[in-house]
Wavefront OBJ file of the C-alpha trace (Angstrom):
o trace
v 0.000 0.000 0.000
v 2.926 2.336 0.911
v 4.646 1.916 -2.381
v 1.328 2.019 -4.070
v 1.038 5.508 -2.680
v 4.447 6.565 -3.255
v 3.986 5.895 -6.925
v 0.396 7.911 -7.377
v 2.311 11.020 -5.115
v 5.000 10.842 -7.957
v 3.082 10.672 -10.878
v 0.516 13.425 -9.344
v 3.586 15.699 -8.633
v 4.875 14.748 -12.051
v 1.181 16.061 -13.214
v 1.299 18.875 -11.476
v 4.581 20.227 -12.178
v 4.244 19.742 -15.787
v 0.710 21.585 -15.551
v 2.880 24.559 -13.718
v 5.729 24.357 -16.749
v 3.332 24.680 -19.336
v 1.995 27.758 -18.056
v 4.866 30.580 -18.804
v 5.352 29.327 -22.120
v 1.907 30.134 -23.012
v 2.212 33.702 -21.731
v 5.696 34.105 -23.504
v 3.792 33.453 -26.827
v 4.163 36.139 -29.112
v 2.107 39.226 -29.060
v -0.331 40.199 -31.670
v 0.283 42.962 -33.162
v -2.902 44.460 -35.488
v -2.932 46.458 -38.522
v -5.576 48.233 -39.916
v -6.769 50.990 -42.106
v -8.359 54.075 -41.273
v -10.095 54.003 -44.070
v -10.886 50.401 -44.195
v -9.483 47.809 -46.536
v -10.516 48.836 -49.893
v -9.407 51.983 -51.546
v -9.457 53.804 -54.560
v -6.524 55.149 -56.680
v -5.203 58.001 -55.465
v -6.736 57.532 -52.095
v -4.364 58.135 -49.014
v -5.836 56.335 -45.310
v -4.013 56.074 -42.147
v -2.663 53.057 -40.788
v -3.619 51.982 -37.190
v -0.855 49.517 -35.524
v -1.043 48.353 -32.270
v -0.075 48.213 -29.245
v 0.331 51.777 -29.124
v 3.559 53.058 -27.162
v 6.009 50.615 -30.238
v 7.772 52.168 -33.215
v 7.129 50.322 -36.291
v 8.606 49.487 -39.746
v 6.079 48.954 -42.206
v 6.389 47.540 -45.928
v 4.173 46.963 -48.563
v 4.522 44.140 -50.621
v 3.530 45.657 -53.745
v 4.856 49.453 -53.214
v 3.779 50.033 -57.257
v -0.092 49.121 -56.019
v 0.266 50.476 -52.512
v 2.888 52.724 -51.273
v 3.778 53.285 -47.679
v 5.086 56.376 -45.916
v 5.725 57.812 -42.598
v 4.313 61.133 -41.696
v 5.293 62.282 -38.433
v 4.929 59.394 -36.130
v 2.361 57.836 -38.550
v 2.121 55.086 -41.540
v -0.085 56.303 -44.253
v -1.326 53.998 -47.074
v -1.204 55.639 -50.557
v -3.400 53.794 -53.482
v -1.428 54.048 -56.752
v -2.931 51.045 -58.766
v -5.274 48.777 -59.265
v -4.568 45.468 -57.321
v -3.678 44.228 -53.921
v -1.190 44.553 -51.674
v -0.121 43.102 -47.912
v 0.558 45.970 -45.709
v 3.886 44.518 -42.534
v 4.537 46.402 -39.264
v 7.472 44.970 -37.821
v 8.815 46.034 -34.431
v 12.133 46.155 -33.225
v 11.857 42.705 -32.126
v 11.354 41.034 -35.247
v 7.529 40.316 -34.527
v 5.063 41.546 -37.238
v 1.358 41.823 -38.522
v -0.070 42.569 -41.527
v -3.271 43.638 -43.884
v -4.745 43.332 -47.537
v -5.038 46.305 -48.682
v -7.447 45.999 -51.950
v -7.238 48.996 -54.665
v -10.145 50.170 -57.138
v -10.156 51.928 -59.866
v -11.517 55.225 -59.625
v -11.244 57.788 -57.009
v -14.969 58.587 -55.085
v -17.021 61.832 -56.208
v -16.512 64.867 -54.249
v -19.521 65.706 -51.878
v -21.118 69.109 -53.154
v -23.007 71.322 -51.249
v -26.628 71.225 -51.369
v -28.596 73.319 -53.988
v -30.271 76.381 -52.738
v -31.509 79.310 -54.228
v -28.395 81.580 -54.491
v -24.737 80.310 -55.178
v -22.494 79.527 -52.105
v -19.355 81.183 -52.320
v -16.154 80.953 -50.424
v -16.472 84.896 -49.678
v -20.125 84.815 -48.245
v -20.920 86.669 -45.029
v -17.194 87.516 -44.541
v -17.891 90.428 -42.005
v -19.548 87.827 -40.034
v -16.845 85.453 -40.257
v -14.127 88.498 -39.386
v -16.242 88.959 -36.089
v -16.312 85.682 -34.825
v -12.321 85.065 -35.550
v -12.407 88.496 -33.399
v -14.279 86.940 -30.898
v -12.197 83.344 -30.958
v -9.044 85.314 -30.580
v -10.329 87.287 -27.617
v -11.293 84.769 -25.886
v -8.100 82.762 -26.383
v -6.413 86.025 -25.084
v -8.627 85.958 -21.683
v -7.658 82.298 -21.423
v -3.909 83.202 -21.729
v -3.126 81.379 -25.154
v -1.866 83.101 -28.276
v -4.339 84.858 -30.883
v -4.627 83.305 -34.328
v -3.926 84.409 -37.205
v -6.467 83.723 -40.456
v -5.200 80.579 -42.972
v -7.379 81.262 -46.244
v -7.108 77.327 -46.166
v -9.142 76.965 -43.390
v -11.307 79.601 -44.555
v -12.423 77.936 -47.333
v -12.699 74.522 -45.792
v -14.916 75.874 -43.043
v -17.202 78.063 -45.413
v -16.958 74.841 -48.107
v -18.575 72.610 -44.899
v -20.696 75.589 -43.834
v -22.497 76.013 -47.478
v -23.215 72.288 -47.262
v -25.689 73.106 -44.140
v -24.250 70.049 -41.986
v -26.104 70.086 -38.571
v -23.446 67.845 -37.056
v -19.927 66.421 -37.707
v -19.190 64.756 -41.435
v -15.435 63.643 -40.086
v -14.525 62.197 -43.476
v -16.098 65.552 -45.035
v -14.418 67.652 -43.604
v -10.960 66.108 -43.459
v -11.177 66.205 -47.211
v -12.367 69.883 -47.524
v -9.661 71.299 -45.961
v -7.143 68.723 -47.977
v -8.881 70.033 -50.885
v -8.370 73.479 -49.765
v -4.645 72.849 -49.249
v -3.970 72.782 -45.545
v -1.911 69.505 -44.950
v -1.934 68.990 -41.871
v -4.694 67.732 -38.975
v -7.165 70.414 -37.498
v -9.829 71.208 -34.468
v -13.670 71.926 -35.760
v -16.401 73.308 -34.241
v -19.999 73.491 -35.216
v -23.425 75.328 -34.501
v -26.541 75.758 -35.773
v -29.318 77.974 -34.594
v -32.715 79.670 -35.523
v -31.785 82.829 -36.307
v -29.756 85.293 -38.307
v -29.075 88.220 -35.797
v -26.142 88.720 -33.347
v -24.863 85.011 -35.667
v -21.208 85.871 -34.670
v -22.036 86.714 -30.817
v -24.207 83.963 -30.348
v -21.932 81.091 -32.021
v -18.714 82.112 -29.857
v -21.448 81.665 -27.089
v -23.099 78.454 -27.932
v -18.784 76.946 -28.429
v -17.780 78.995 -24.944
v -20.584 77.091 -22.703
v -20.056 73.972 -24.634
v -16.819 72.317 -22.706
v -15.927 70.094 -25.178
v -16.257 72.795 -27.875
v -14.659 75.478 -25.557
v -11.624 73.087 -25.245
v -11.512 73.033 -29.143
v -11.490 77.136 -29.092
v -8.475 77.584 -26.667
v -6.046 74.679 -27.374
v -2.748 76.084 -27.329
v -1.220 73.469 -29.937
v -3.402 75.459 -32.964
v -1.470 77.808 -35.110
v -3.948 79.236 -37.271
v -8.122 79.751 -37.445
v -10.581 79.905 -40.374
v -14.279 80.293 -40.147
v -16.821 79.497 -42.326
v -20.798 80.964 -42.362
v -23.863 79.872 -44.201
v -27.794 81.532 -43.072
v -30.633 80.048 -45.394
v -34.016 80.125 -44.620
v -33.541 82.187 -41.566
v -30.945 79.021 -39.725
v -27.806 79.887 -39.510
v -24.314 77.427 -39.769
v -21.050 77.822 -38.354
v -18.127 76.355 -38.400
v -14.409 76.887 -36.806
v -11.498 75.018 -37.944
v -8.209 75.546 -35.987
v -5.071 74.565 -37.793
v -3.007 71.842 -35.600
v 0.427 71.408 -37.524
v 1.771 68.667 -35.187
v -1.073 66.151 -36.648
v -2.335 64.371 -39.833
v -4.996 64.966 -41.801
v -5.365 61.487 -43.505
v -6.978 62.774 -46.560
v -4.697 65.676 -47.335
l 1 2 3 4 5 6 7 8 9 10 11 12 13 14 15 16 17 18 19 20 21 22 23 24 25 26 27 28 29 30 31 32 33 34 35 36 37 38 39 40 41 42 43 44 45 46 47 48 49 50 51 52 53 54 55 56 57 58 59 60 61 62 63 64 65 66 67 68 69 70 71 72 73 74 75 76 77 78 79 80 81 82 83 84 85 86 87 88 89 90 91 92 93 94 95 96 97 98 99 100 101 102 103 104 105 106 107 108 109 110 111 112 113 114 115 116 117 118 119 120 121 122 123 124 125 126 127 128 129 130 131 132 133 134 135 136 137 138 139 140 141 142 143 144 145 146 147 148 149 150 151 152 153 154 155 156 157 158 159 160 161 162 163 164 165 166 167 168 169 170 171 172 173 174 175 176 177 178 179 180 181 182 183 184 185 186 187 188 189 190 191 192 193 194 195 196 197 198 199 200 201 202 203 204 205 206 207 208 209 210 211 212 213 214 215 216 217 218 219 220 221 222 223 224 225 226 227 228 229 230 231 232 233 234 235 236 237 238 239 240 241 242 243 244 245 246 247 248 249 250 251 252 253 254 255 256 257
């Protein structure tokens, strides 16, 4: 019976320690690391999207296996995906380590339609209700004084992007929309927007500043100290009245510029 006992101890310690060995070299299996696109996995030609690798907190190298169908290229601290032909392509993020992930990355043929305003009775133009405009960057930049960050100068960029979005009458955020007006307007790099919409026409400068300065989230947008230039766009039809703010950011991306 002893011996009997002896030999089920051993092989249950036997059991047991080779339950506790197995154990770190499952969590010493190699991490995951993840690659996506911003803008999904289909593009068109001529398209640019972000890429999104994780874990955050790593530098990558990233390759393309086809660089004539999809080019990669590092913009800042980012990977961007540029579509130059039709095709596919495998999109690599290596770390220092040697580990890597990776993503198809398929390209079609023609580039999407720009968005254009909606029709109305009278032509939008860049220039409309420029007085208004003026006032409310007078406005912005006093405020940002009060709140002891720099004034802004105008970027005609940003003035065009934000009167581009306000003509379209948005009554919230079009992310992808806007990203591309100001690309399309020629600022290249990321931005801050704000947006309001009221009944109304009078006071429009006075009471958008307002609506953005008891907003906290929009408030925040108004007075971040990393912006380096403002533009400002207004649209009023049918007695409503659209704003927008964008605030140039030069230390970011704009994916679709």
């Amino acid at each position: 019976m002893t011996s009997i006992k002896k030999r089920t101890t051993a092989a249950l310690t036997a059991t047991i320690l080779a339950t506790t060995l197995a154990i770190p070299a499952t969590a010493a299996e190699t991490p995951t690391i993840r690659v996506s696109s911003y803008k999904g996995s289909t593009l068109e030609v001529g398209e640019r999207s972000g890429l999104i690798i994780g874990p955050i907190g790593t530098d990558y190298t990233v390759i393309s296996s086809s660089p004539d169908i999809v080019a990669v290229e590092q913009v800042l601290t980012f990977w961007v995906a540029v579509a130059k032909a039709e095709g596919t392509a495998e999109i690599t993020a290596f770390n220092s380590a040697g580990e890597c992930g990776s993503m198809t990355l398929t390209v079609g043929s023609t580039a999407p339609a720009a968005l254009e305003a909606p029709a109305s009775g009278n032509r939008a133009s860049l220039t409309d209700n420029m007085e208004i405009r003026q006032e409310i960057i007078r406005l912005i930049n006093q405020t940002r004084k009060d709140n002891g960050v720099s004034e802004l100068p105008v970027s005609e960029a940003l003035m065009n992007a934000a009167q581009a979005c306000s003509n379209r009458r948005y009554t919230w955020h079009h992310a992808p929309e806007e990203s591309q007006a100001a690309a399309d307007a020629g600022y290249p790099y990321g931005f801050g927007s704000n947006l309001t919409v009221f009944t109304g026409t009078a006071d429009a400068a006075q009471r958008a500043v307002n609506n953005w300065i008891n907003s906290p989230g929009h408030f925040e947008t108004m007075i971040d100290p990393r912006c380096d230039c403002i533009g400002v766009g207004v649209a009023q039809h049918d007695g409503i009245t659209y704003c927008y703010m964008f605030v140039g950011i030069p230390n970011s991306v704009n994916f679709y510029a």
